[in-house]
N, C-alpha and C positions, 0 to 999 in steps of 0.2 A: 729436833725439828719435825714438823709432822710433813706426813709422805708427802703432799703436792709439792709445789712450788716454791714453799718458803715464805711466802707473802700470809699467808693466812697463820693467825695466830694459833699458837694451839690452847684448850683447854685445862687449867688448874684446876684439877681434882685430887690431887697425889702429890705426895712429894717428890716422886719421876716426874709428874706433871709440872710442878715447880721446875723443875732441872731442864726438863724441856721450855718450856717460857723462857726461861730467864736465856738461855741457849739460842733461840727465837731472836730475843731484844737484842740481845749481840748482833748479832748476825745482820739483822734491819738495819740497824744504826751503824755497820759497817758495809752496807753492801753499796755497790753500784760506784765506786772510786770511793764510798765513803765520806757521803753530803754533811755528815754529823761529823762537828768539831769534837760536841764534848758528851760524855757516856758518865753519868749518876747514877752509882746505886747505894743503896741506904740500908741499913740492916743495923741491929744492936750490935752483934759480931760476928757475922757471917760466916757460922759454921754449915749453914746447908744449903748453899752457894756451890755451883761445881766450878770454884774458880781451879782448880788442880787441874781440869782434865787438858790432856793435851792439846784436842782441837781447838778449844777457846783460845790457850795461850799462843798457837800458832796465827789463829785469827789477830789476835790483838797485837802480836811481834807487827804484822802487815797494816795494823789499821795508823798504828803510832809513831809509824816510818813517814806518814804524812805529815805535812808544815802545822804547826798550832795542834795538837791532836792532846785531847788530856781525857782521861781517865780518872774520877774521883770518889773516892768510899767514903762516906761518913757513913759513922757509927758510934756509941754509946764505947766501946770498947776493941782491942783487938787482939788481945792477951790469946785466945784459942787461934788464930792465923796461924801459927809457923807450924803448930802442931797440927791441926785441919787440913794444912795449903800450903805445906811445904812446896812442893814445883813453885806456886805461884810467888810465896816470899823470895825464891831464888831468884827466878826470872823476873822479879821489881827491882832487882840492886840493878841490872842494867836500863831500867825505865824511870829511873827515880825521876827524872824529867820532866815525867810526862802522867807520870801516878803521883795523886795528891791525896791521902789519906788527911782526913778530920775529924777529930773528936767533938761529938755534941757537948754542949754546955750541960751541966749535970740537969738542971731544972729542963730539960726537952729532949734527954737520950732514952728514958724511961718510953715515952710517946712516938719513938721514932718507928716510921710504916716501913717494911719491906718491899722494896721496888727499885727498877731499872730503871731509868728515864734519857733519852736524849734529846738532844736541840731538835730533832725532826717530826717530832709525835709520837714517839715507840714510848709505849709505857706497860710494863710488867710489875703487877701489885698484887701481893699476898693478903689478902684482906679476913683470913681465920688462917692463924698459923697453926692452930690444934688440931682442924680439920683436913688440913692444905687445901683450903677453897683462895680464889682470887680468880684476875683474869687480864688477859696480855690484849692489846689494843694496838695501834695505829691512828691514831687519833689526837688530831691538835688540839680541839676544845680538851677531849679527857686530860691531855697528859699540862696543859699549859697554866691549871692552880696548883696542881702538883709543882709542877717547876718553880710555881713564884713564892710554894711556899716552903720546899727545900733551900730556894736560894736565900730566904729571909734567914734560916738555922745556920746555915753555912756561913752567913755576916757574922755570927756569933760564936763561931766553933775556931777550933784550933786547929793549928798542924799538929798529927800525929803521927806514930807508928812510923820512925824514921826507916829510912830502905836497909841504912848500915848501924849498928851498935856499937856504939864504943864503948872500946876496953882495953880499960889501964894493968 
């Protein structure tokens, strides 16, 4: 989070920069009793996601203790998760509830953008991942094509990445 307030986004220049954003988007879309139902983020397989660190996952234990509260990852894939994000694959066998992982359809996981979005306007988008350029916002107009056009993939996409493995 950057020093002030918390209200002001921070700057993607880095990929600290990234980590900070996306830390940011949480954060927004949890704060204040937490106006936002639902928290999208998108990535092919979010290996440079700081979904491990512990503060997020305490934020998120708090945010999905509320009624309707879901959390959703589409992604192209998720094969690097347990090894990347081990805390985090731990701590989803107890949210399986409320985390809905999705597999993009093969013809649109190639094309899929990096970004956070909630129902309230918090939108966090990597727009050069080579570079780590992008930029984190507050903003209904910015984040509400993004929305409509995550939720179009998301009609198409699967359940994946179950919380528990069976094994025979």
């Amino acid at each position: 989070m950057s020093e002030d307030d918390g209200n002001t986004p921070p700057v993607i220049d880095s990929r600290s920069g990234f980590a900070a954003a996306v830390s940011w988007g949480f954060a927004r879309a949890m704060r204040e009793g937490g106006r936002s139902r639902r928290i999208v983020c998108v990535d092919r397989n979010f290996v440079d996601w700081p979904l491990d660190a512990p503060e997020l996952l305490a934020l998120l234990t708090s945010w999905l203790k509320g009624s309707q509260r879901q959390l959703v990852l589409l992604g192209a894939n998720f094969e690097e998760m347990p090894r990347r994000h081990p805390r985090f694959v731990g701590w989803r066998r107890h949210f399986a509830h409320a985390v809905s992982p999705y597999a993009a359809p093969e013809d649109l996981a190639a094309q899929l953008p990096t970004l956070l979005l909630d129902d309230d306007g918090t939108l966090v988008r990597l727009t050069d991942p080579v570079h780590w350029r992008g930029r984190a916002s507050a903003d209904e107009r910015s984040a509400l094509p993004w929305r409509e056009q995550i939720d179009a993939v998301l009609q198409r996409s699967e359940a994946a990445f179950p919380a528990q493995s069976l094994g025979l």
